[in-house]
C-alpha positions as CSV (number, residue, x, y, z in Angstrom):
1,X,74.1,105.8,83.6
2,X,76.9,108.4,83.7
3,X,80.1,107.3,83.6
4,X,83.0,108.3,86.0
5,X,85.7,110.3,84.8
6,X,88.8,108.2,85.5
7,X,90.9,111.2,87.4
8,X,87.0,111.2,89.9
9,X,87.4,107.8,89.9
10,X,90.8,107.5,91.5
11,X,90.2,110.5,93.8
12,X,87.8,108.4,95.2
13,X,89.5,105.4,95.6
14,X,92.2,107.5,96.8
15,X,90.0,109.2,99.5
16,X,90.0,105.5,100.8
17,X,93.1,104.1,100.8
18,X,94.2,105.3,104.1
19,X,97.5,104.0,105.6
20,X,97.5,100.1,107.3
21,X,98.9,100.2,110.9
22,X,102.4,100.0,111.5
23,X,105.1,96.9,112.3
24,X,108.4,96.6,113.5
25,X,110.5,94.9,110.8
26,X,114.1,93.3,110.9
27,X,116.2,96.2,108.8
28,X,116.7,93.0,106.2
29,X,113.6,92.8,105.3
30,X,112.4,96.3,104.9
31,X,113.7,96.9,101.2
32,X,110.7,98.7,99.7
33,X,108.6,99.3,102.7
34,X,107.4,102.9,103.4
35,X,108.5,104.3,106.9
36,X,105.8,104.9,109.3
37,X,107.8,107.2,111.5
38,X,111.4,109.1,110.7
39,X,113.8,106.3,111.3
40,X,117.1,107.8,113.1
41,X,120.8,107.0,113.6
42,X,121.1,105.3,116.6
43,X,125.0,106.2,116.8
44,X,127.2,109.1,115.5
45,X,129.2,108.8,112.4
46,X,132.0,108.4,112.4
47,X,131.6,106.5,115.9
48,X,134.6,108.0,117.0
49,X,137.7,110.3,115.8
50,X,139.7,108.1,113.5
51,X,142.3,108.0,110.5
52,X,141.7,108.5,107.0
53,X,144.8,107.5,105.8
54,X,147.3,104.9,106.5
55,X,150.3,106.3,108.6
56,X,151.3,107.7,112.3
57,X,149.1,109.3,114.8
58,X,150.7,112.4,116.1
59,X,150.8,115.3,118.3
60,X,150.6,118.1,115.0
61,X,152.5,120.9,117.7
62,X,155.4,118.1,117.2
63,X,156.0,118.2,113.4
64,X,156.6,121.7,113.5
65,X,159.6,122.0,113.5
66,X,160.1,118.5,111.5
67,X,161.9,116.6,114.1
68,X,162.5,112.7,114.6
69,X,159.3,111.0,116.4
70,X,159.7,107.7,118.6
71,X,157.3,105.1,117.2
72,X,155.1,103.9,120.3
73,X,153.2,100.8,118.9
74,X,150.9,100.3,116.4
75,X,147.0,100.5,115.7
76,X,144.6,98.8,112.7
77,X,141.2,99.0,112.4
78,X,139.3,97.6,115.6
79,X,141.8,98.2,117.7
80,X,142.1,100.8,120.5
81,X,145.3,102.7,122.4
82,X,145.8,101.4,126.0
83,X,147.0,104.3,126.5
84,X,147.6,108.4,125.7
85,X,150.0,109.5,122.8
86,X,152.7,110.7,124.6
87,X,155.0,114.0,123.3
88,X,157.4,113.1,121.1
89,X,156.3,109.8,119.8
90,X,154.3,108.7,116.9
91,X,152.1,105.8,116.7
92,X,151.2,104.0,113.3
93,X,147.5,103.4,112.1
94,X,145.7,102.5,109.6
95,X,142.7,103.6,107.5
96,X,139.8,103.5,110.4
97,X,141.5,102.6,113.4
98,X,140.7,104.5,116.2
99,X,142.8,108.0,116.9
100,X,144.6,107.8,120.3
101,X,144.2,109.9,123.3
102,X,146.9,112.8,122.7
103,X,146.9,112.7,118.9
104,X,144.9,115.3,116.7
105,X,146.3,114.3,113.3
106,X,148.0,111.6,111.1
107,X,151.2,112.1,109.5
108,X,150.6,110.3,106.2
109,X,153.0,107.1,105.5
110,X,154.6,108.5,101.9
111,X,155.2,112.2,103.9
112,X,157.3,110.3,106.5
113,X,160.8,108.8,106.8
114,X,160.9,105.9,108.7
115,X,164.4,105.0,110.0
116,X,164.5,102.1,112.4
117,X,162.0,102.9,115.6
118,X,162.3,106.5,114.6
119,X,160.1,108.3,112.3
120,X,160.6,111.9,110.9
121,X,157.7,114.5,109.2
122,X,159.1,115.3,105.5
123,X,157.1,119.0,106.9
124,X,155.0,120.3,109.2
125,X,151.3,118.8,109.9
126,X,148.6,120.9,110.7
127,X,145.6,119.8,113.3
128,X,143.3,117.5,111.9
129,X,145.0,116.2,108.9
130,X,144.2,112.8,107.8
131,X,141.3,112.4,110.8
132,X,137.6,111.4,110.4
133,X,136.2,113.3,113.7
134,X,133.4,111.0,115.4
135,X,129.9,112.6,114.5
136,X,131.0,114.6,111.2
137,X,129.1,112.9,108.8
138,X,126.0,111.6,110.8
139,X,125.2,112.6,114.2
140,X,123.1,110.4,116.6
141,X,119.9,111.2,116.4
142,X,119.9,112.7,112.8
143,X,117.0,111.4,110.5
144,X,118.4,108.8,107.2
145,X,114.7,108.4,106.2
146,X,111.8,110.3,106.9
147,X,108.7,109.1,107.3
148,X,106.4,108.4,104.6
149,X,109.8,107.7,102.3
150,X,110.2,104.3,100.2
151,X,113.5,102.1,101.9
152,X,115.6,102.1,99.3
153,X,118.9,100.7,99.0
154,X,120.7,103.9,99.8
155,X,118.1,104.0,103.3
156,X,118.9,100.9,103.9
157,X,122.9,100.5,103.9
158,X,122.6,104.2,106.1
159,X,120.5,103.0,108.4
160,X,122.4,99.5,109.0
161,X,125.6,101.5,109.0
162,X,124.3,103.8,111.6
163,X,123.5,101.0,114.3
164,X,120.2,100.6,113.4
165,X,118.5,97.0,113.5
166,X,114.6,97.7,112.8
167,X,112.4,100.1,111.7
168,X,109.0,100.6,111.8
169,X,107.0,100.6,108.4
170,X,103.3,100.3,107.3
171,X,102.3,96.8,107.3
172,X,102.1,95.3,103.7
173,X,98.5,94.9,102.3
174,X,96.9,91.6,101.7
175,X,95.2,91.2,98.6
176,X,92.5,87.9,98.6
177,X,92.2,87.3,94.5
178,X,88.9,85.8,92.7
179,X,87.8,84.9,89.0
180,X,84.3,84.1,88.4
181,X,83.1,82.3,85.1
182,X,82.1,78.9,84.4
183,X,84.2,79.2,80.7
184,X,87.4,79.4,82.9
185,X,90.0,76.8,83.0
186,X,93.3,76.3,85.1
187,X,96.5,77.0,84.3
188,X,97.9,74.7,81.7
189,X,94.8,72.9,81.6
190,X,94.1,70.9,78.3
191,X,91.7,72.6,75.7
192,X,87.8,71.9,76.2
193,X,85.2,73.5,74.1
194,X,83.4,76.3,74.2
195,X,85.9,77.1,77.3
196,X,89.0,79.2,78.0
197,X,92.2,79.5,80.2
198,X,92.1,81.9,83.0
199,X,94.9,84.1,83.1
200,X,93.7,87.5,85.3
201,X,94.7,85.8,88.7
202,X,98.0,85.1,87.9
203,X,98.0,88.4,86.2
204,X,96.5,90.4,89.4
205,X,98.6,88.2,91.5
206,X,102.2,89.5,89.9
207,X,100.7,93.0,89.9
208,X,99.8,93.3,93.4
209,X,102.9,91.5,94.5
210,X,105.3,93.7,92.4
211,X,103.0,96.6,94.2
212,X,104.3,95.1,97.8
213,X,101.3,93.7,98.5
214,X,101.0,90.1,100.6
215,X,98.3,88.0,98.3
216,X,95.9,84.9,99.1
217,X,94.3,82.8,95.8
218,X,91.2,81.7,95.6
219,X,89.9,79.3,93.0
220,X,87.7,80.2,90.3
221,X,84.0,80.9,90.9
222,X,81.6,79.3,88.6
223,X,78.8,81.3,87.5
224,X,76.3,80.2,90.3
225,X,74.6,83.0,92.5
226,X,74.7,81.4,95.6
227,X,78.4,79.8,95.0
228,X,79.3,83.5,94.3
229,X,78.2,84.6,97.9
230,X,79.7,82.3,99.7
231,X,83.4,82.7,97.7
232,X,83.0,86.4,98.1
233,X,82.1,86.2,102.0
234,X,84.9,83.9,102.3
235,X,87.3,86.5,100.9
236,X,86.3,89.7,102.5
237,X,88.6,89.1,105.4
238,X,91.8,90.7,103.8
239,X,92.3,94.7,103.3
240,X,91.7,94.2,99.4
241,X,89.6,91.9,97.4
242,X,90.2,91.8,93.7
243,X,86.9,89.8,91.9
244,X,87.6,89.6,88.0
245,X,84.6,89.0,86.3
246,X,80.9,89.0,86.4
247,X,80.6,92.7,87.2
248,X,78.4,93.6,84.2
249,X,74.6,93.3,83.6
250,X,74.2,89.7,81.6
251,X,72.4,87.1,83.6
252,X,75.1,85.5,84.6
253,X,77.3,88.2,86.4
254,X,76.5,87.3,90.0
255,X,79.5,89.4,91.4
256,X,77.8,92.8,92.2
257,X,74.5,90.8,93.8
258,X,77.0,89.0,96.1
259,X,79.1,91.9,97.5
260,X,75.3,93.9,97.6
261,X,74.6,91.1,99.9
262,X,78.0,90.3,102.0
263,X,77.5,94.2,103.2
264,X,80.1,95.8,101.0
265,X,79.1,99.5,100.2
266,X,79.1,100.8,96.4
267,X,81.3,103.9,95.6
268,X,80.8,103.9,91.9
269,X,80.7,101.5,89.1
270,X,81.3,102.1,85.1
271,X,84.2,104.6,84.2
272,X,85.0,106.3,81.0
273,X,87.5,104.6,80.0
274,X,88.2,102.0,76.8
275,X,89.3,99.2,78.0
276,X,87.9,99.1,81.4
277,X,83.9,100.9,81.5
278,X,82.5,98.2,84.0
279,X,85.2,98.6,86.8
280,X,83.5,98.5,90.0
281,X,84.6,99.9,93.3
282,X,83.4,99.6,97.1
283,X,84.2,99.0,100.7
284,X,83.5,97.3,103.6
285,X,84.6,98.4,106.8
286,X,88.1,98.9,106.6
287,X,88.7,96.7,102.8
288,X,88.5,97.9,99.9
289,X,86.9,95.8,97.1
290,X,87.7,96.2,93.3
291,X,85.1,94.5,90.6
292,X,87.5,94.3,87.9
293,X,86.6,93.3,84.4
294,X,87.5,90.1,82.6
295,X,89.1,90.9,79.7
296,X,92.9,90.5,80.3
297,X,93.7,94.1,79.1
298,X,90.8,95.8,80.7
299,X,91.7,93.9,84.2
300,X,95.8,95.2,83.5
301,X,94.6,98.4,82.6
302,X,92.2,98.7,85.9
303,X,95.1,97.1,88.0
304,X,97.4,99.8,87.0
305,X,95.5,102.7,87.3
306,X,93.4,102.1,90.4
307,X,94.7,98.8,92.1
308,X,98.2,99.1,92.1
309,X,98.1,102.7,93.5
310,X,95.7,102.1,95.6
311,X,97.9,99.4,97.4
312,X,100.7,101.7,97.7
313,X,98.6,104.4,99.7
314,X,97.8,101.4,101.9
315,X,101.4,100.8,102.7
316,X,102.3,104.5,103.4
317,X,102.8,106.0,100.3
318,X,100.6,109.6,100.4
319,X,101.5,110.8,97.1
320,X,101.1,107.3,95.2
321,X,99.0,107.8,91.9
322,X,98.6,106.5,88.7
323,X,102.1,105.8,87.5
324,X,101.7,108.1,84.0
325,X,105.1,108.6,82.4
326,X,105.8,111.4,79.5
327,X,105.8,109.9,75.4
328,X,104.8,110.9,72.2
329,X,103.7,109.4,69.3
330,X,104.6,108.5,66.7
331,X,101.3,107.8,64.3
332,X,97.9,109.6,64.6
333,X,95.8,108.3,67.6
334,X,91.7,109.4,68.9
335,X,89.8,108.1,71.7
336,X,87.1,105.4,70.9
337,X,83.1,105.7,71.9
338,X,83.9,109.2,73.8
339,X,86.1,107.3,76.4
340,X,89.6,108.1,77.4
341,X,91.6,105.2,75.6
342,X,94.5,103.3,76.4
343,X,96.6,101.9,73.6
344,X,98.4,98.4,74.0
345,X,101.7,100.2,72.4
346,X,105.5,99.8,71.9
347,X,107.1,102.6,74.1
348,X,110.6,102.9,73.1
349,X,113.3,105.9,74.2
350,X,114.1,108.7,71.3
351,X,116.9,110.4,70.4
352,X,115.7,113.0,72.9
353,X,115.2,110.0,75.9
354,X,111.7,111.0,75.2
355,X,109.2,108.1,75.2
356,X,108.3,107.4,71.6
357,X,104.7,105.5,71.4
358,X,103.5,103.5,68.4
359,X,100.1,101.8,69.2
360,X,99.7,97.9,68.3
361,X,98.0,97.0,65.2
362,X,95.5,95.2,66.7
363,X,93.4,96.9,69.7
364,X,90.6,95.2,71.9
365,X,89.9,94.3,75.8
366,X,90.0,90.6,74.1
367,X,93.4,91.1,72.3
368,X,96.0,89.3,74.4
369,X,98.2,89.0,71.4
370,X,98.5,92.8,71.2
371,X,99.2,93.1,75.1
372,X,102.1,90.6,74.5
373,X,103.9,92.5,71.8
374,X,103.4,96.0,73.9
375,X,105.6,97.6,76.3
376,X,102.7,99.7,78.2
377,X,99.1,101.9,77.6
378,X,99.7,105.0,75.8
379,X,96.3,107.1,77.5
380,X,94.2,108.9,75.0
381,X,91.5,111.6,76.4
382,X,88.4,111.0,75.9
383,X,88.2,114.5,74.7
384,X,91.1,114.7,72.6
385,X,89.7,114.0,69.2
386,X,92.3,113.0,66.6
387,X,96.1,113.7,67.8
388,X,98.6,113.8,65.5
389,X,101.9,112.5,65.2
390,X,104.4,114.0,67.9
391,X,101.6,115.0,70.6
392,X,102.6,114.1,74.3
393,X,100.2,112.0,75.9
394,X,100.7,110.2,78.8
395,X,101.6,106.2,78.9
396,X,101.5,103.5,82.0
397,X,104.3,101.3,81.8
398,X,103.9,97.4,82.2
């Protein structure tokens, strides 16, 4: 069987991974959600003329000439005039308060003489000096994040400063998770032989959480045709289901038999890529179902290239792909068995702020020891045939 080039591979996945529906969300809770239409200002900013300065509010035509001002009251922040600045009078204010009818400029307190109710101009100030007009800096209406954009922080304090209470976002993904294998044990579970811990759930699960993604566990699936079935069946009701495990040819890999018979549609299986070959990818109706390998690194490495984007073009995100960064390494590194090979590594900034990548001593799907002492894949073509020292390749970041 030909294998699928990985850059085919995630074009189609991506041809899939259209957009969820949209939900109103409390502004709160929308940090890192992608907007599903432009979200807008619902008031102008500022919300009305005010002072940029602490001081007197003033008629600017009675500063020039300097002459002595009656004070008329006083305004802070949150309060508003009961009535018009009259000619000839001044009124103080501080920083944000509200500008009162009359006044078109504030007299700043240090260029003033203050001498009992009476307050004199050291000079002449000009129209609009010292005052924030209502609408300069946002007008109602405008657009603080357009659709399609990532809430950040800086969206987010905008939007809540401009009035607004909600927006409307692409609803997060949920992501039912599945290991299959008899070998497998719990968590923490104490030693037996001839078996081992199972660690891609937990793995899968951080992943697609950290992707945005809303997640449902399953337990694990022992190696039994018809128990496979029934635990895929059971999880096809989400808009992802990630199965790791059991998607190769051995007699006991019941995985692809089960979603063959649960309905869900083939798109391609077996990519070239080291580790990672037997990653298998489908749908059914509207979810998307990965068959991800079980070996720890091979099921990171699928996560990161396929999943995890995959989940953000779910939530809105049109241009999400696989998250390649810029490096360089620093030993001579070639593809293995004529697949494009990613490298457990140590990616670490150089003098430059380049990405400097030194592959682990020890590589292997199996090798958890070498994922724990990495920082990320450095990605070598399949094609590339020995690179030397200081060649940019591209690296995925864990």
């Amino acid at each position: 069987m030909t294998l699928l080039e990985v850059a085919e591979a995630w074009e189609r996945v991506a041809a899939l991974a259209a957009p969820l529906p949209a939900e109103i969300v409390p502004l709160d809770a929308a940090l890192g959600r992608v907007a599903a239409q432009d979200a807008l200002s619902a008031v102008d900013l500022p919300p009305f003329d005010r002072s940029a300065m602490d001081g007197f509010a003033v008629r600017a035509a009675d500063t020039s000439p300097p002459r002595g001002l009656v004070m008329a009251g006083e305004l802070a922040a949150g309060d508003v005039a009961s009535s018009a600045l009259s000619p000839g009078s001044a009124i103080g204010i501080t920083t944000g308060a509200a500008l009162p009818e009359g006044a078109d400029a504030v007299l700043r307190i240090e260029d003033a003489k203050v001498d009992g109710s009476r307050v004199t101009p050291v000079g002449p100030v000009a129209v609009g000096t010292s005052v924030r007009y209502r609408g300069e800096d946002v007008a109602r209406g405008a657009v603080l994040a357009a659709a399609g954009s990532s809430l950040g922080v800086q969206h987010v304090t905008a939007l809540a400063s401009a009035g607004v209470g909600s927006v409307l976002v692409h609803r997060r993904p949920v992501v039912h998770i599945l290991a299959t294998g008899t070998e497998l044990l719990e968590l923490g579970a104490p030693p037996e032989p001839g078996r081992i811990h199972e660690s891609n759930r937990l793995t899968i699960r951080l992943l697609a959480e950290r992707a945005g993604a809303e997640v449902v566990m399953h337990p694990v699936v022992p190696d039994d045709a018809a128990t496979t079935r029934a635990a895929v069946a059971a999880a096809l009701d989400g808009d992802v289901l990630a199965v790791s495990g059991g998607v190769s040819v051995g007699p006991h890999d019941h995985v692809k038999p089960a979603l063959e018979a649960c309905g869900v549609r083939e798109v391609f299986w077996r990519v070239r890529l080291k580790p990672g070959k037997p990653l298998w990818f489908g749908r059914v109706d509207a979810t998307l179902v990965f068959g991800l390998p079980g070996n720890p690194l091979s099921t990171v490495a699928c996560f990161l290239l396929f999943v995890g984007p995959a989940l953000r073009r779910l939530q809105g995100e049109a241009a999400a792909a696989p998250p390649y960064v810029p490096a360089r390494l620093t030993v001579p590194a070639r593809p293995a068995d004529g697949r494009t090979t990613l490298l457990t590594a140590r990616l670490v900034h150089g003098e430059d702020g380049v990405l400097e990548a030194t592959p682990t001593e020890g590589q292997g799907s199996h090798l958890t020891g070498a994922l724990a002492a990495s920082d990320g894949f450095v990605a070598i073509p399949h094609a590339a045939g020995e690179l030397p020292a200081g060649a940019r390749v591209q690296a995925l970041l864990l």
